[in-house]
C-alpha positions as CSV (number, residue, x, y, z in Angstrom):
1,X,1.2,-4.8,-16.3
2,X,-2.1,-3.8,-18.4
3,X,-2.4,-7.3,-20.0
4,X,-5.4,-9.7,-18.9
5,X,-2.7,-12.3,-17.9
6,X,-1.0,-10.3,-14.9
7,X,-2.2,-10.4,-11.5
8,X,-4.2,-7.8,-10.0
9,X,-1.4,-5.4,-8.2
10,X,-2.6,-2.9,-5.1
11,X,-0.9,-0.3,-3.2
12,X,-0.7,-0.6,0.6
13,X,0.5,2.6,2.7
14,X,0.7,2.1,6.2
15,X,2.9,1.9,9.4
16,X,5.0,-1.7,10.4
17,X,5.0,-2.6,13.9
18,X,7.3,0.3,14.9
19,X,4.9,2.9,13.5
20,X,7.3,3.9,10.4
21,X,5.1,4.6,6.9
22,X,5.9,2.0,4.6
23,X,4.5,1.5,0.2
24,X,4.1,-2.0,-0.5
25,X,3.0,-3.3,-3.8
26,X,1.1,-6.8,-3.1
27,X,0.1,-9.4,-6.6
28,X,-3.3,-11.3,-5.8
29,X,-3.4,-14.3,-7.7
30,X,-6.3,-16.1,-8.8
31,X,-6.1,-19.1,-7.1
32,X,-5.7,-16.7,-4.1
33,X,-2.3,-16.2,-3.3
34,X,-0.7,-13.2,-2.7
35,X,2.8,-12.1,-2.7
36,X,4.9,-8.8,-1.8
37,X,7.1,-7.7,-4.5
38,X,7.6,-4.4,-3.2
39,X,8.3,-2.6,0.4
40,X,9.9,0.5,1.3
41,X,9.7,3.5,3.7
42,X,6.2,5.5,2.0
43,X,7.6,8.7,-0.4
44,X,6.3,11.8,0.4
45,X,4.0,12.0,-2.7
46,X,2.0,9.4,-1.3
47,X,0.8,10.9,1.7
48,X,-1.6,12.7,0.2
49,X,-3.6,9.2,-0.4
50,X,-3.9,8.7,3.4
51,X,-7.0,9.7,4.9
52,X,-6.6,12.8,7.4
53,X,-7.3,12.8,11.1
54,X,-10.5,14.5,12.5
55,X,-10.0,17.6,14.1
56,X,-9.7,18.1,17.2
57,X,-12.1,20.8,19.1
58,X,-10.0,22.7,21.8
């Protein structure tokens, strides 16, 4: 990380087919290829990131 040479990383938060939270961490490569190096149930301190539901009017 932080030198020109590494691939772009991004943070993904949301649910796997069962609708548990999961953090991934995916690398984009330049010639377009992208790989998962990280996946785990989503930490609490991330759930502030996620956008909240509208409320609902009674």
């Amino acid at each position: 990380m932080g030198d020109h040479k590494s691939p772009l990383r991004t943070l993904v938060l949301g649910p796997d087919r069962s609708g548990n939270m999961l953090e991934m961490i995916v690398l984009h490569f330049d010639d377009g290829r992208e790989m998962v190096i990280h996946a785990m149930p989503m930490r609490a301190h991330y759930r502030r990131l996620l956008p909240r539901p509208p409320e609902t009017k009674p």
